[in-house]
C-alpha positions as CSV (number, residue, x, y, z in Angstrom):
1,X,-31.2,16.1,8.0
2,X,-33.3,12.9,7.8
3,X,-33.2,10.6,4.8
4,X,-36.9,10.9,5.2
5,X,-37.0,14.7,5.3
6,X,-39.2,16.8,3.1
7,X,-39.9,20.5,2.2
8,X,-41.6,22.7,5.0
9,X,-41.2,23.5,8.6
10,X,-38.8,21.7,10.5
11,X,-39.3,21.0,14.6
12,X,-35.9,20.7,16.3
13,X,-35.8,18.8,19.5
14,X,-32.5,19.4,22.0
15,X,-32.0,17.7,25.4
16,X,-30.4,19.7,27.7
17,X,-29.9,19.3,31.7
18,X,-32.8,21.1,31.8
19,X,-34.8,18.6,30.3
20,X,-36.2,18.5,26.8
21,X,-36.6,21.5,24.3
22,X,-38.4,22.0,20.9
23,X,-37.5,24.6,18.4
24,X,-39.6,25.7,15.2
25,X,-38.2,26.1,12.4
26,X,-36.3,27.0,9.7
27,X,-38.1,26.3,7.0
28,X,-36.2,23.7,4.2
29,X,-36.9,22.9,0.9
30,X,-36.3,19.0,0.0
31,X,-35.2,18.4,-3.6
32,X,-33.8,15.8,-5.5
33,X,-30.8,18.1,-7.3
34,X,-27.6,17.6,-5.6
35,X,-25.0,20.3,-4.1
36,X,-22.1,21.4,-6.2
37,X,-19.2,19.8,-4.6
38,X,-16.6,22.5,-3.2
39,X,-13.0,21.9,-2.7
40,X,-11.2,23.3,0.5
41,X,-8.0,21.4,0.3
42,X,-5.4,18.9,-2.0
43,X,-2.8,17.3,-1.4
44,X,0.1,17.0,-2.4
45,X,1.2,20.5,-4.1
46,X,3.7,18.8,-5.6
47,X,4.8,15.3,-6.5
48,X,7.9,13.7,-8.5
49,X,8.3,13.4,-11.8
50,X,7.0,9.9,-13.0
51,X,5.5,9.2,-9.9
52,X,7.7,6.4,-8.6
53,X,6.0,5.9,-5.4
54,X,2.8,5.2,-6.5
55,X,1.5,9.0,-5.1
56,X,-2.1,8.8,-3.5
57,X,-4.2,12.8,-3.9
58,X,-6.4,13.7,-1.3
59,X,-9.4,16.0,-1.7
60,X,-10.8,17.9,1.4
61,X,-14.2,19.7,0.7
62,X,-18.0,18.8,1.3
63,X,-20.6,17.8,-0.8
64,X,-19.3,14.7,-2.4
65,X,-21.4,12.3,-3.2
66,X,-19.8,8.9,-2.8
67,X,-20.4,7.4,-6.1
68,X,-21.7,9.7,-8.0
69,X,-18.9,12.5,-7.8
70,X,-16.6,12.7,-10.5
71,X,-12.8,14.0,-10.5
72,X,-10.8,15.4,-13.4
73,X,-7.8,16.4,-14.0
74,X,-6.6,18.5,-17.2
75,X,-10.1,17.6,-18.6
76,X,-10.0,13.8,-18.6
77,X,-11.7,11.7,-15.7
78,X,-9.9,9.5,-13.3
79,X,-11.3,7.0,-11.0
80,X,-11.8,7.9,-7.1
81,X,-11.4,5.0,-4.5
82,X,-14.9,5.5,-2.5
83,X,-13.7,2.4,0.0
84,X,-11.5,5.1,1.5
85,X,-13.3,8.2,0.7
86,X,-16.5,10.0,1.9
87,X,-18.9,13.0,1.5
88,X,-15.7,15.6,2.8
89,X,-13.2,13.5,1.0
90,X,-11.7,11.8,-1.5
91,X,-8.4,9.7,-2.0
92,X,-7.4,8.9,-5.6
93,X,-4.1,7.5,-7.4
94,X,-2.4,10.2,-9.2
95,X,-2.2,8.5,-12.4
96,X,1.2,7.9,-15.0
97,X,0.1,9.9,-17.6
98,X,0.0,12.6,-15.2
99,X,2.5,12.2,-13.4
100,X,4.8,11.6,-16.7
101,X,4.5,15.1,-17.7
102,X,6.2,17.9,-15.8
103,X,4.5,21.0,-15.0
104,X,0.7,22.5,-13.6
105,X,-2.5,20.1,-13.6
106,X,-5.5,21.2,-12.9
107,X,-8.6,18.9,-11.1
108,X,-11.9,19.7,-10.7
109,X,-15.0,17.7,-9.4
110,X,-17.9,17.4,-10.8
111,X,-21.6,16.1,-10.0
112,X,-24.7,15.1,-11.8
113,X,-27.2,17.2,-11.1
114,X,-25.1,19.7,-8.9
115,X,-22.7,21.0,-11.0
116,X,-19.0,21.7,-11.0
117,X,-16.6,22.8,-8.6
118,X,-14.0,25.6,-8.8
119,X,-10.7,23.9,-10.1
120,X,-7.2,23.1,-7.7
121,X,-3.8,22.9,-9.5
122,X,-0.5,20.8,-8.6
123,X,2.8,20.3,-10.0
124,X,4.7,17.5,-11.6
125,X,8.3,18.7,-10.5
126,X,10.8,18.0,-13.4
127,X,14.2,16.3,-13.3
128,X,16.2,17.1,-10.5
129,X,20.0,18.5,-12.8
130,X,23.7,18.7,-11.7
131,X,24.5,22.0,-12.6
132,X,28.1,23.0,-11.2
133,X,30.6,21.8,-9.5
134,X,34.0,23.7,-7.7
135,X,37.0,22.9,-6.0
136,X,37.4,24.8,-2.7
137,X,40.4,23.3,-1.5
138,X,42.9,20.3,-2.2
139,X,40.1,17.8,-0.5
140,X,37.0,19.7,-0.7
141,X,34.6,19.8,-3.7
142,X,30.9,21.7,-4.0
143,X,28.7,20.7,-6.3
144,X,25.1,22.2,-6.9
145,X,21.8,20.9,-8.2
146,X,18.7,23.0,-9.5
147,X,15.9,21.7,-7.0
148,X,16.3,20.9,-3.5
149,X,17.8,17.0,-2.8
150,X,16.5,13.9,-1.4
151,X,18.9,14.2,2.2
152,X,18.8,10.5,2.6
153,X,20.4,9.6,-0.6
154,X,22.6,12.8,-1.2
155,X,24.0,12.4,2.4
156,X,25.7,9.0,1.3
157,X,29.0,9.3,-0.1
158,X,28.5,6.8,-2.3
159,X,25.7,8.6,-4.4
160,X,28.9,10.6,-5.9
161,X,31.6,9.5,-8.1
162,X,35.0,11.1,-9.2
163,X,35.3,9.8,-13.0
164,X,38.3,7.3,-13.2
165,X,39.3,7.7,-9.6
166,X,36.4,5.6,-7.8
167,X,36.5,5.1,-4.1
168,X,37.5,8.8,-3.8
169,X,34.9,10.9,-1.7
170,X,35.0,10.7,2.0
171,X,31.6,12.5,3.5
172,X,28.7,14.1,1.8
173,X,27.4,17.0,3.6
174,X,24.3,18.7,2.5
175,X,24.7,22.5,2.8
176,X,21.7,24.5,4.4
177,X,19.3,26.2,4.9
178,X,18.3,24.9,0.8
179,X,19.6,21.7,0.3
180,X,20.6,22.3,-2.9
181,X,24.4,22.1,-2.5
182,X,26.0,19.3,-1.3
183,X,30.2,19.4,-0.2
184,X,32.0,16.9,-1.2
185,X,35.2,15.5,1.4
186,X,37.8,14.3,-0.5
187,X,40.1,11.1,0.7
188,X,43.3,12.6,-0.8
189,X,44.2,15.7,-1.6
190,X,43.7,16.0,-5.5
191,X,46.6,18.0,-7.4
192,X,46.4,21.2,-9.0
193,X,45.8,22.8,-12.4
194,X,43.8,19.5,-13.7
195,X,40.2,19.0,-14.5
196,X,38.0,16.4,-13.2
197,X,34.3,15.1,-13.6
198,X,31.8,14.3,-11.0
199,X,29.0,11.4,-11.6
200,X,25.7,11.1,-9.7
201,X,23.8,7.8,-9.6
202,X,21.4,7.0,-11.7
203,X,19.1,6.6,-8.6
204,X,20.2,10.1,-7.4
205,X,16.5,12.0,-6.7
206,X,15.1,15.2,-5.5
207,X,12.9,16.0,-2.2
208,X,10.2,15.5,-4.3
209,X,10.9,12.1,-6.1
210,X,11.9,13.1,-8.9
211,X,14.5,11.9,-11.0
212,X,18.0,12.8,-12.1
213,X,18.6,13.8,-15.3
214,X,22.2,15.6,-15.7
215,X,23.9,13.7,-13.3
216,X,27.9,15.6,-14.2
217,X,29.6,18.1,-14.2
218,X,33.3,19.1,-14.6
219,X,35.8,21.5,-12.3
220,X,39.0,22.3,-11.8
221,X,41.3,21.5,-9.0
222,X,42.0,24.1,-6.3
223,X,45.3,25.9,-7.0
224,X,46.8,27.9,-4.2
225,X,47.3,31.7,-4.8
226,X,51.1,32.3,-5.5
């Protein structure tokens, strides 16, 4: 529509190959209320606790007026960068406070003058755990984590330490199809009957950025059936 558009009759005018051709019609009505902004999309669904990376949310949808729309989330409003956003969408910092408390947040947009729209939720993931670990032969270890691993840093070796026998995994392999067991290769055989603690780094994080928070866990050593 025209910015100079007002209430009645509208004449349409296509060009086609066939030359020019004017249409009647519909009838609109010109007022200065605005549209209730609708959301189609967001993104992400789910972001690391903390929010590390500095995690950007983007709102698909129509009817946002840049400047005027407002975004909420859990009831209190946050800024929206309109340099980089427009009447179908908006990008936004998920903010700290947010992003410091684990669990479902819900936005929702809102304009002056046109009204609300229908709320979207995300998570906050919480701390990624080490809960078990097991010996499944002299120079093989499997440990297991509660969410799914960050393959990058759980495929190093040196992400995992055997308490007071440093140097002493070989390979990291993480297990699929759910990443959330990683086998451990041993450089020596370890003995049997003893029990032994695994340590994750403090920088150890899950697929989703968030952070470690028990990072060991104890096992036995594989002893051969008699």
């Amino acid at each position: 529509m025209p910015l100079n558009a007002s209430t009645g009759p509208t004449l349409v005018v296509v060009q086609t190959e066939r030359g020019e051709i004017s249409l009647e019609g519909p009838e609109f009505t010109v007022t200065d209320e605005l549209l209730p902004p609708t959301i189609d999309s967001f993104s992400p669904k789910i972001i690391g606790l903390g929010n590390p990376r500095g995690v950007l949310g983007t709102v698909q949808g129509s009817a946002f007026s840049p400047g005027i729309t407002r975004l909420a989330i859990d009831g209190s409003e946050y800024p929206i960068d309109w340099s980089r956003s427009h009447w179908s969408m908006l990008v936004f910092s998920i903010p700290q406070a947010v992003a410091d408390v684990p669990g479902t947040h819900v936005v929702r947009l809102h304009t002056p003058k046109g009204g609300d729209s229908e709320p979207v939720e995300f998570e906050v993931a919480p701390a990624i755990n080490l809960v078990g670990a097991e010996a499944r032969n002299e120079t093989m270890v499997v440990i297991r984590f509660d969410q799914e691993v960050d393959l990058k840093i759980a495929r190093q070796e040196t992400s995992y330490t055997i308490v007071e026998r440093p140097d002493g995994i070989l390979k990291a392999l993480v297990q699929y199809p759910e990443h959330k067991e990683v086998l451990l290769l041993l450089k020596q055989p370890m003995p049997p009957g003893e029990t032994w603690t695994i340590r994750v780094i403090d920088g150890f994080v899950s697929v989703h950025g968030s952070p470690i928070g028990n990072r060991e866990a104890t096992f036995a050593t594989f002893t051969p059936s008699p």
